[in-house]
C-alpha positions in Angstrom: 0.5 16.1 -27.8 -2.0 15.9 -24.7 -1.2 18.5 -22.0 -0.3 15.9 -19.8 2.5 15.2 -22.4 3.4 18.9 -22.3 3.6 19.2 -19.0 5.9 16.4 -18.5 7.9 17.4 -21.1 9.2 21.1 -19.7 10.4 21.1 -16.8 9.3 24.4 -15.8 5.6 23.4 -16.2 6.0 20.1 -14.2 8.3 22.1 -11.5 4.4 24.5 -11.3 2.0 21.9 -11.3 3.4 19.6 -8.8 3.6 23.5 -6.7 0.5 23.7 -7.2 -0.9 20.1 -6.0 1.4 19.9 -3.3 4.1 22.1 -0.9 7.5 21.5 -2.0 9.0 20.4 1.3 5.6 19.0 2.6 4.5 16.1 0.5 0.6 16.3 0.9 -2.0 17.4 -1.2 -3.2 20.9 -1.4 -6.7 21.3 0.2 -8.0 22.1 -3.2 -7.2 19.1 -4.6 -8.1 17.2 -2.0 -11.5 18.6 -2.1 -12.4 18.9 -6.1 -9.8 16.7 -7.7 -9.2 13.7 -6.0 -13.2 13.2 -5.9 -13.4 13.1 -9.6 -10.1 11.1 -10.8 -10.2 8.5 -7.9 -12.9 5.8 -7.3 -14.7 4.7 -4.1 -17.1 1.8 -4.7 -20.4 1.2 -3.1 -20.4 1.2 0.9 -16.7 2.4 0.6 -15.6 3.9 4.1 -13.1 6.1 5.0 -13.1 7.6 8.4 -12.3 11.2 9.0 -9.4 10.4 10.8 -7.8 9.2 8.3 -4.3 10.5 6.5 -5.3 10.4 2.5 -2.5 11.8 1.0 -3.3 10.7 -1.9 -2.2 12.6 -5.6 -4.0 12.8 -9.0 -0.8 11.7 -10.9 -1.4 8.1 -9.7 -4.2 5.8 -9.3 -5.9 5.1 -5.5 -9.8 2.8 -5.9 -11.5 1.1 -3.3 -14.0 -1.6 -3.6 -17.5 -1.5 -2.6 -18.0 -2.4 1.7 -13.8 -1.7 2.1 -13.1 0.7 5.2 -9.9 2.5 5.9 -9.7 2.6 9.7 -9.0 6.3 11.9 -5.3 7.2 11.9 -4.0 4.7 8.9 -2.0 6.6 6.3 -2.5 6.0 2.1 -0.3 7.6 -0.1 0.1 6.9 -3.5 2.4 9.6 -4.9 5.3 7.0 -5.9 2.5 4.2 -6.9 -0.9 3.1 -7.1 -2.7 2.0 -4.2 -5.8 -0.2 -5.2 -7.9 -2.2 -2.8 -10.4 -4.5 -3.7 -14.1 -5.4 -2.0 -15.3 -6.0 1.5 -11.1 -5.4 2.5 -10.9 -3.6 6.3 -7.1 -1.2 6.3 -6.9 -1.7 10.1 -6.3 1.2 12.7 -2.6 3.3 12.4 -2.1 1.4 9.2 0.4 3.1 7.0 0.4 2.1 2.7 2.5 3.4 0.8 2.2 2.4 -2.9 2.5 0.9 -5.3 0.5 -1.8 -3.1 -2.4 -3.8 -4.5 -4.8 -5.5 -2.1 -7.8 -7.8 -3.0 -11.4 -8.5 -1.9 -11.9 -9.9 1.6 -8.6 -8.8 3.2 -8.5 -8.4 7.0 -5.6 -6.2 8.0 -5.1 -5.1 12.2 -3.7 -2.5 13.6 0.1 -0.8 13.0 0.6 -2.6 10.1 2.9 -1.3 7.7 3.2 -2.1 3.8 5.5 0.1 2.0 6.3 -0.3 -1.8 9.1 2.2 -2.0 12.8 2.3 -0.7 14.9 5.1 -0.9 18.4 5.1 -2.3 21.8 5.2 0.1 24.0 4.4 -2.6 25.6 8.1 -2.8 27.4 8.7 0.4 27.3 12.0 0.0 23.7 12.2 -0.6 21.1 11.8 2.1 18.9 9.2 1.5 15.7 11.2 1.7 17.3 13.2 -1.4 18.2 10.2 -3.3 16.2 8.5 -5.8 13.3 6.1 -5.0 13.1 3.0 -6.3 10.0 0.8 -6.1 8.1 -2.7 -6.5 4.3 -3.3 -6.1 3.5 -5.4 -2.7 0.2 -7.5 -3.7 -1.6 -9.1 -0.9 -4.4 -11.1 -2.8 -8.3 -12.6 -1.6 -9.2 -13.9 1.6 -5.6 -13.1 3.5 -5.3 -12.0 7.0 -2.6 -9.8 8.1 -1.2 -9.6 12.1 -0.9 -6.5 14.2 2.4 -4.6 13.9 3.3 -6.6 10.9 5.9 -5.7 8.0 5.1 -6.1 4.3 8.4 -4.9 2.4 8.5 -4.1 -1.3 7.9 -6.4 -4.0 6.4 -9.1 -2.2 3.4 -10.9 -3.0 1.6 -13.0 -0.2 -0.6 -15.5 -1.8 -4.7 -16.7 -1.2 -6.1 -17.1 1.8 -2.7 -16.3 3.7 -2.1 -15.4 7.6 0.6 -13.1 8.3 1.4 -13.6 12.6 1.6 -10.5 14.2 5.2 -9.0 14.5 6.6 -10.5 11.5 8.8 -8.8 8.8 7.8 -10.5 5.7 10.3 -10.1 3.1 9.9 -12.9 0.8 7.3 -13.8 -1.5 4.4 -16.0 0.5 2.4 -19.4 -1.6 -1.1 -19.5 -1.1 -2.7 -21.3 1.9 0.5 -20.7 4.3 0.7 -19.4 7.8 4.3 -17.2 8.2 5.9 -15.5 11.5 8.8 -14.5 12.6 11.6 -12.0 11.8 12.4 -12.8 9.2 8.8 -14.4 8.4 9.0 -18.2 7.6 6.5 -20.7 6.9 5.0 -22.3 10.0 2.1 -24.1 8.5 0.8 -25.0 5.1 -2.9 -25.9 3.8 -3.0 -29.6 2.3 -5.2 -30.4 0.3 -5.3 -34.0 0.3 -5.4 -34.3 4.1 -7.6 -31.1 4.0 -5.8 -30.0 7.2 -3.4 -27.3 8.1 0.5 -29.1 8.2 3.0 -27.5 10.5 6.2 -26.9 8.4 9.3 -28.8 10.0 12.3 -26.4 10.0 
């Protein structure tokens, strides 16, 4: 058995290492691990920006990669500590973004600013339970190649939004998106579809 294994078996080991990478009642990483760990288990490609502005609170006990050219605008927040967060090349994480894994983004991805993708949702089942103290349950958001999201746009868990996509900006998009659509709204709905045949962008009757 691997000391990962070990640790994740006794609860008294796993209570002291996740003290030790992170506060209990402030869910960032420690400075040290910021500083030695993170460099070593995560991977930045080529060209890969973050700017010092930047929120990374990211954790060793997931996954967090960036492809070569991608930039993570000032004041966005990553976190990754209830998923991965990957993010694929030549991909811009506008300004005041907040991603909250398990997200998956592809190559050529142009988010704006005050975006928000989350891949968790808390638990409110228990009435007597606050939701921040209930279980988390959670479903990967993918966004894949070529897509570009709106300012002040919603992603909600789960959903995957397809090639070449544009989200408007505003919209809550809480259903799965087909490649080559335009979506807005609240709820987001398809206003316009790529066709192929015609080779022109159809506006979607409602």
């Amino acid at each position: 058995m691997g000391i990962v294994s070990k640790i994740k078996d006794n609860p008294k080991l796993k209570s002291f290492a996740l003290w030790m990478i992170m506060p209990k009642y402030n869910p960032k990483p420690r400075l040290w691990v910021r500083m030695f760990l993170n460099p070593i288990k995560h991977k930045k490609g080529k060209g890969a920006v973050v700017r010092w502005r930047t929120r990374m609170d990211v954790f060793p006990f997931n996954n967090f990669s960036m492809g070569d050219n991608s930039t993570i605008e000032s004041f966005s927040t990553i976190n990754n500590g209830v998923g991965d967060v990957t993010i694929g090349n030549r991909t811009r994480v506008g300004m005041s973004n907040t991603i909250i894994g398990p997200v998956v983004l592809g190559n050529n991805i142009n988010i704006a600013q005050n975006v928000v993708m989350s891949g968790l949702n808390h638990g409110y089942e228990d009435i007597n339970t606050p939701p921040r103290d209930q279980p988390v349950s959670t479903a990967t958001i993918t966004v894949e190649d070529d897509c570009w999201i709106g300012a002040n746009s919603v992603i909600t868990a789960g959903v995957t939004i397809g090639k070449h996509c544009v989200i408007a900006g505003g919209s809550i998009v809480t259903k799965d998106v087909p490649p080559y659509s335009i979506v807005g709204g609240n709820p987001a709905r398809i206003l316009k579809q790529y066709n192929a045949e015609t080779k022109s962008w159809e506006r979607i009757k409602s």
